[in-house]
VONUTOR-303423 format. One line per field, with one value per residue (C-alpha): residue number from 0; x, y, z; chain. Coordinates in nm, 2 decimals. Layout:
n	[NUM  ...]
xx	[X  ...]
yy	[Y  ...]
zz	[Z  ...]
chain	[A  ...]
***
This chain:
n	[0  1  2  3  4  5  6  7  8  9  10  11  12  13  14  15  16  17  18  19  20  21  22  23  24  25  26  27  28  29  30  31  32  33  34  35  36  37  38  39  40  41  42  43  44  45  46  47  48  49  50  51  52  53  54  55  56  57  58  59  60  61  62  63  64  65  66  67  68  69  70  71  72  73  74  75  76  77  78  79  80  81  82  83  84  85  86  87  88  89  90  91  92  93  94  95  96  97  98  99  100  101  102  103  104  105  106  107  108  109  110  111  112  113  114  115  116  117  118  119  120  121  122  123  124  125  126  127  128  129  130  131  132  133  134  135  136  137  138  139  140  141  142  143  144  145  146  147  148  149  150  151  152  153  154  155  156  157  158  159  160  161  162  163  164  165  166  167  168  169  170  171  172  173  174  175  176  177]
xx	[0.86  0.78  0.96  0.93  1.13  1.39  1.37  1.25  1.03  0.88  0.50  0.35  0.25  0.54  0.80  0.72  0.87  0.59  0.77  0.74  0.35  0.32  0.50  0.28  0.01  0.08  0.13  -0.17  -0.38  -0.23  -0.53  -0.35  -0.21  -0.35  -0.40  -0.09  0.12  0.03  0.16  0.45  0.57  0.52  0.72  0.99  1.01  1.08  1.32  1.23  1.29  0.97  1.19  1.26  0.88  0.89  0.83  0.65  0.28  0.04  -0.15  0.20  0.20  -0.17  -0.08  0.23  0.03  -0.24  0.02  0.18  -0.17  -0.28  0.00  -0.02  -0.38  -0.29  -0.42  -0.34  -0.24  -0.28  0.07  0.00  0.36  0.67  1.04  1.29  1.67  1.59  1.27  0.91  0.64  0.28  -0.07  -0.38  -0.70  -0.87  -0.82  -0.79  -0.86  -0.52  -0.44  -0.70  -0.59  -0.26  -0.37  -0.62  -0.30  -0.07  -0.38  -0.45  -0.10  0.02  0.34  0.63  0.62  0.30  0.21  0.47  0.41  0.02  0.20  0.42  0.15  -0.06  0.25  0.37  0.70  0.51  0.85  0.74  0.45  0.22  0.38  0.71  0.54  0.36  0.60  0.72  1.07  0.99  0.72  0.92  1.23  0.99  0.84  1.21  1.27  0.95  0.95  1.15  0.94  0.72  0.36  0.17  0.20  0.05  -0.22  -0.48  -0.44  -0.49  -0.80  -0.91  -0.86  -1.03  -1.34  -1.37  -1.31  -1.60  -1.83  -1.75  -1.91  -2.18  -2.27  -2.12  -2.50  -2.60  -2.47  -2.19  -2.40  -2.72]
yy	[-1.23  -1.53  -1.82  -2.00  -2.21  -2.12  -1.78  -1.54  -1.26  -0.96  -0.97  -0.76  -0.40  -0.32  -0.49  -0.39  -0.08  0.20  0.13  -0.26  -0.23  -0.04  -0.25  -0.58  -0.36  -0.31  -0.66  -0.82  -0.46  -0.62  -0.80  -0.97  -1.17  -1.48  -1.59  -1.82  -1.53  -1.29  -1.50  -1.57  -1.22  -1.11  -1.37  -1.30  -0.94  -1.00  -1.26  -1.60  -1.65  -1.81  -2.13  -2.23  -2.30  -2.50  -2.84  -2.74  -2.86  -2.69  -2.77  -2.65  -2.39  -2.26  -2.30  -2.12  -1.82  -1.84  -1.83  -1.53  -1.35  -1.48  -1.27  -0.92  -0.91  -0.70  -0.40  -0.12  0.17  0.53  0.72  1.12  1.20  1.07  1.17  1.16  1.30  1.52  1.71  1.57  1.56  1.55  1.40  1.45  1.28  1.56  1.69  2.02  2.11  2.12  1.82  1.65  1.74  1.68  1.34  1.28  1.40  1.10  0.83  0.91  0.91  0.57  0.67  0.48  0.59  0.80  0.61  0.77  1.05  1.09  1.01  1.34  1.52  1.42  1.47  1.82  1.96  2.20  2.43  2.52  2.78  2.58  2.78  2.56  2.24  2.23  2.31  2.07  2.02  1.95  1.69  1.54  1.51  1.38  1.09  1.02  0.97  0.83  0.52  0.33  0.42  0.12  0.05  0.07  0.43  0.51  0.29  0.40  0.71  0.55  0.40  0.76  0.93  0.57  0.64  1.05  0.97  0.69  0.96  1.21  0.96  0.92  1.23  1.30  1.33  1.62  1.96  2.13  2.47  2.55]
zz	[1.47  1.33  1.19  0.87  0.67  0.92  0.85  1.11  0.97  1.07  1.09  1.38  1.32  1.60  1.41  1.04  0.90  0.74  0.43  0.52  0.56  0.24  0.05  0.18  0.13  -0.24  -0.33  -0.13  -0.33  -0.64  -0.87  -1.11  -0.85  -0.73  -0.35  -0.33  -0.55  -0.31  -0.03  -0.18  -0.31  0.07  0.22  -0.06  0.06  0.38  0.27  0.18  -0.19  -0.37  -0.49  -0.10  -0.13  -0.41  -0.27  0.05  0.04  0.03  0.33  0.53  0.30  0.41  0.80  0.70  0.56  0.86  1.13  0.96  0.93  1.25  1.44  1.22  1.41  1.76  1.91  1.83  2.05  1.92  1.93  1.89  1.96  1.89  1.85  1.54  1.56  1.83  1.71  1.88  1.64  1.78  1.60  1.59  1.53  1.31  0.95  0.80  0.49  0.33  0.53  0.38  0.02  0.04  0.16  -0.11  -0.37  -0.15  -0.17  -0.53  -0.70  -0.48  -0.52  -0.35  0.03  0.01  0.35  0.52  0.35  0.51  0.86  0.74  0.71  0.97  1.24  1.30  1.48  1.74  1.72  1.36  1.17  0.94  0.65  0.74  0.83  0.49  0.23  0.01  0.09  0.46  0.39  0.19  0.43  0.69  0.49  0.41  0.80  0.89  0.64  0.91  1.19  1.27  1.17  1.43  1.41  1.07  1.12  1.35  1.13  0.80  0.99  1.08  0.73  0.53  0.80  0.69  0.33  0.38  0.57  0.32  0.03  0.21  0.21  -0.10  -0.25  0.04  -0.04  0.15  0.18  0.09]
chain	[A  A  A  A  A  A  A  A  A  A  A  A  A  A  A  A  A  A  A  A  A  A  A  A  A  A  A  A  A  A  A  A  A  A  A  A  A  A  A  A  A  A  A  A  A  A  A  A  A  A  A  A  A  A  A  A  A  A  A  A  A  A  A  A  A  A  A  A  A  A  A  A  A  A  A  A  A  A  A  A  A  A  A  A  A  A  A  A  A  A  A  A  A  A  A  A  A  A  A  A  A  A  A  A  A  A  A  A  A  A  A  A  A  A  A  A  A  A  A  A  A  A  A  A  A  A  A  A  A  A  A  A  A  A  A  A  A  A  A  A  A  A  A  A  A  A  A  A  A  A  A  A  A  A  A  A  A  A  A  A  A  A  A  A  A  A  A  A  A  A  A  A  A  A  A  A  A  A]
***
């Protein structure tokens, strides 16, 4: 946590909320914002209003912004497994094909939550068939219950999925089969 303007704020990826980290995610993604907008919009979501900065100058304003960026910067410790209302869900590092498409539908539509919705898919009860893991209703309930979980745990993974979908444009140009 960090304080500012007497307000303490969330800012470590251990602290924010998935839905937390999308929603900075959004506004800082956001190009008809500029720099000092940006800033501002974030620190209003977590609960400074934008006229308590008002007459703050801007040189406080900038240290205010690098001490809040400064701290978001940690290590970050893969989690494969996890539990939520009594059911363990487990991880993994690799992608399957309808993994990987349901992602790309998530990534594509930005929809509200669809971070938590890759973390949905990308976590599994062991206890159930894929058939049950991958309908519709259950990723949805899941993404519903994982938007509070915190950030630390979606990242690595959004990491992982950013570096295939990099590879695979990279080799976009070679041919799957010959």
């Amino acid at each position: 946590m960090i304080t500012i303007l007497e307000h303490e704020l969330p800012n470590r990826v251990t602290e924010l909320s998935i839905a937390q980290f999308e929603a900075i995610t959004t506004i800082n993604s956001n190009e008809e914002l500029d720099p000092i907008e940006k800033h501002l919009k974030v620190f209003e979501f977590l609960g400074i209003p934008e006229k308590e900065f008002a007459d703050t100058d801007i040189d406080a304003f900038i240290e205010m912004v690098k001490d809040f960026n400064a701290s978001t910067k940690e290590d970050l410790i893969q989690v494969t497994e996890f539990e939520v209302e009594g059911y363990k869900y487990v991880g993994e590092f690799k992608l399957s094909v309808r993994d990987t498409k349901l992602i790309e539908k998530c990534v594509i539509a930005k929809a509200p939550g669809y971070i938590s919705q890759i973390v949905a898919i990308m976590f599994k009860r062991e206890d159930l068939t894929n058939t049950e893991h991958y309908a519709e209703a259950h990723l949805k309930q899941k993404a519903k219950l994982f938007k509070d979980l915190k950030a630390n745990i979606a990242i690595p993974y959004l990491h992982f999925i950013a570096q295939k979908i990099n590879q695979q444009a990279k080799n976009e140009t070679t041919p799957i089969m010959e």
